[in-house]
N, C-alpha and C positions, 0 to 999 in steps of 0.2 A: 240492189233492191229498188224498185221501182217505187213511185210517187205511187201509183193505186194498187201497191204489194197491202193484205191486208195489216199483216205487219207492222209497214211503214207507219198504216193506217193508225195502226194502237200505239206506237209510241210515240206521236203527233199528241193523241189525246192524254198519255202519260203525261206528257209535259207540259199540255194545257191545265191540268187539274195543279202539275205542280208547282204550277206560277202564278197560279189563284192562291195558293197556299203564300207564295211568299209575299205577292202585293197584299192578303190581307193580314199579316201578322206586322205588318207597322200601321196605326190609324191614321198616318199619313199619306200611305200608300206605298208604291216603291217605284225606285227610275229605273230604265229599262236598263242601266250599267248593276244596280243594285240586284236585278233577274240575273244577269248572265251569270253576276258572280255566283249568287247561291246556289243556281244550277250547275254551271260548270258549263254553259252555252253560248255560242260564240251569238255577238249582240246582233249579225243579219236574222237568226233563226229568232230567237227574241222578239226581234220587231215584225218578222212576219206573224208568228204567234196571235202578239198584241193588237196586230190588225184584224185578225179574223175574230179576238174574243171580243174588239168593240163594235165590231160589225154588227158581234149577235149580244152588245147589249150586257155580256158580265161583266165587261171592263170597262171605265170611262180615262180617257185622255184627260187629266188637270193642265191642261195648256200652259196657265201664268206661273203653274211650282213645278211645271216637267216633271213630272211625275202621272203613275197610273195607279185608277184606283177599282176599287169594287164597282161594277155596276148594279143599275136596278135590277137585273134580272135576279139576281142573286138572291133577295129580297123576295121573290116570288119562288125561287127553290126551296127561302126558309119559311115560307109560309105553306107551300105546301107541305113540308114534310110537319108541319106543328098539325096540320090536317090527319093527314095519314096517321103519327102516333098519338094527336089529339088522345085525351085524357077526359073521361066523362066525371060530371059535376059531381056524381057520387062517391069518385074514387077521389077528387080533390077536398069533399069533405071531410073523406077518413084520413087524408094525409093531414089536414090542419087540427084535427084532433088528433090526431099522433103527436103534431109538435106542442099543443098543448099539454097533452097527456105526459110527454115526457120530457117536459121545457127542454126539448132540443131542437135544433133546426132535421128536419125531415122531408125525406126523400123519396120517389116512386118510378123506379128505371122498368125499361119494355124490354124484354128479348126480343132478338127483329134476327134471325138467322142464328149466327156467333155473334153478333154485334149487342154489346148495350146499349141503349138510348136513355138519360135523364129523362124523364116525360115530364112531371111535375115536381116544384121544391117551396117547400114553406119555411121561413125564418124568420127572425126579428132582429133589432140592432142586440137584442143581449146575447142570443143565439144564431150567432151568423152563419150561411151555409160555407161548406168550405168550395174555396176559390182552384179552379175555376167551376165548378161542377155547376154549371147551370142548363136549363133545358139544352139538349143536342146532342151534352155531355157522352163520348162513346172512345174511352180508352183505359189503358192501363189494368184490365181485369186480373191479373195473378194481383197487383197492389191494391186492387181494394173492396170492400165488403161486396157491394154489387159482381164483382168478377166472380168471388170464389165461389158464390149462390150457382152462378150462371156453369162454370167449371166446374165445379162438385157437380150437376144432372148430367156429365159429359161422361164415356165411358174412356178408358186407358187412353186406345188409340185418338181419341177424338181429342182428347186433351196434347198428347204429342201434337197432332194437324195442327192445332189453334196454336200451339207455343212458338210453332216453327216459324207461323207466317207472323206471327206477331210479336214474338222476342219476349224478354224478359227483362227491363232496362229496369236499373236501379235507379227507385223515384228518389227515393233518403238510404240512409244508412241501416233502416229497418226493415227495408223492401224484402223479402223472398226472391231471389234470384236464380235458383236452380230445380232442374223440375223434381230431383226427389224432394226436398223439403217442401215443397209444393204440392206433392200427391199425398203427404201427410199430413198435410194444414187440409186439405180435402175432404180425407178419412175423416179429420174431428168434424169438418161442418157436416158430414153425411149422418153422422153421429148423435151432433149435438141438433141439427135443423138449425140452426142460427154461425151467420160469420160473421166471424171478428175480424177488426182488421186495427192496428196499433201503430198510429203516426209511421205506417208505411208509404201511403201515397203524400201526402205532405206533413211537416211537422207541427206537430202541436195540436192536430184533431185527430182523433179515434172512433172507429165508425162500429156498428152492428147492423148487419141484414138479414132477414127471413123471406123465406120464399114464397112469392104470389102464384096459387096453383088452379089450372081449370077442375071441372069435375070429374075427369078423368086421371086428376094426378096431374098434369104436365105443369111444369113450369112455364109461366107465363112472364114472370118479373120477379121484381123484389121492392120492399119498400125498407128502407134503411132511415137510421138517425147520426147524427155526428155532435161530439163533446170535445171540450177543452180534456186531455187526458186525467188530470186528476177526476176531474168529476165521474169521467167515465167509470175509471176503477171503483172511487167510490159510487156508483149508482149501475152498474153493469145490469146484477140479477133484477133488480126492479124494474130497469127499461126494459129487459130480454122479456120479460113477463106481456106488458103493454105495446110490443111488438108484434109480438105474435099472435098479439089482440087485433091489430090493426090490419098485420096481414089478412088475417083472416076475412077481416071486410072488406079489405080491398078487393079479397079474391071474387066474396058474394057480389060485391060490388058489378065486379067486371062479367058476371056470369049472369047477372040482373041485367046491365046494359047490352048484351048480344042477345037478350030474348024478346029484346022490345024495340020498336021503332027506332030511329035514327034520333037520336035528342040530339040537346046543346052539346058540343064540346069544346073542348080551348087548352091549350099548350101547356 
């Protein structure tokens, strides 16, 4: 296969996405022996890699700790995209009355394709959000309330596509792992209008979401809350109520902000 096979082309850029993934999961960075290993790529391809991503500015050379780290560019990928799913000021106010309303830390994800995106999250030290779900947040949807809102508006097959490409990895020992118990944890959200989700994605929080809908029905998002699990059990049906209050604004919310001017927004 040839250097300008398009091919070649895409799995060049495979590999460049995947070594941004590995320089940024240590905030130290990582040396270019620490790439080869987690890729499985001999350290010439590596180091050509690394030359062309500090060319263009995602990657910076640490000269004095050999090592390589995030560039600035990257900083500007994550600022545009807080643009793009920007969050309007009315929708941030029903999220911080959500988390008032049901002293929980609370949440408000975007549909963006299949993809979830965190958009906004409000908490306090008594009610912390759970780790890591902070704005960008976009995985794990069989394990967690925001997934199943997202996979319950999906029909049979569309739920096969999405499992295929994305798996079903056991986050804890409560995860849903298979897609028939899967399509029946579905049935009840389609059911109930509200998911549960029970120290599946990590332990010791349990989440609830309802779905943020345009005026024509579509699923737009979801806003969710997260509790320590006792509390949760004890306070389920009271939060479920003040949820779907909140939804609801959100939704007015976001159906208010597309009929007006371009306001403030912010992440």
């Amino acid at each position: 296969m040839s250097p300008t096979d398009p091919q070649s082309g895409m799995a060049s850029v495979q590999k460049a996405f995947a070594l941004l993934d590995v320089v940024a999961r240590d905030p130290r960075g990582a040396t270019a022996k620490d790439i080869s290993t987690a890729l499985d790529i001999p350290l010439p391809s590596v180091y050509r890699l690394l030359q062309t991503l500090v060319a263009s500015e995602h990657v910076v050379h640490l000269r004095d700790e050999r090592r390589y780290g995030l560039g600035y560019k990257v900083h500007s990928l994550d600022t545009s995209l807080r643009q793009q799913v920007g969050t309007p000021v009315s929708v941030q106010r029903a999220v911080r009355e959500l988390h008032a309303a049901a002293d929980a830390a609370a949440y408000f994800a975007v549909y963006r394709g299949d993809a979830i995106v965190v958009a906004h999250v409000v908490d306090s030290p008594r009610r912390p959000r759970i780790e890591p779900m902070d704005f960008g947040f976009a995985d794990a949807a069989h394990a967690t309330a925001f997934g199943k809102i997202l996979l319950s508006r999906m029909d049979e097959d569309e739920v096969a596509e999405y499992l295929e490409r994305h798996g079903m990895a056991a986050m804890t020992e409560r995860t849903i792992t298979t897609p028939a118990a899967l399509a029946d944890e579905l049935a009840r959200v389609r059911a109930e209008g509200v998911a549960v989700e029970r120290e599946e994605f990590v332990p010791g929080a349990s989440c609830l979401a309802a779905p943020v809908v345009d005026a024509a029905g579509r699923t737009l998002g979801s806003v969710a809350v997260s509790l320590r699990p006792p509390d949760f059990e004890r306070r389920r049906r009271a939060v479920s109520s003040v949820l779907r209050d909140a939804a609801d604004r959100v939704g007015r919310a976001l159906r208010a902000a597309e009929g007006c001017p371009a306001g403030p927004r912010a992440g």
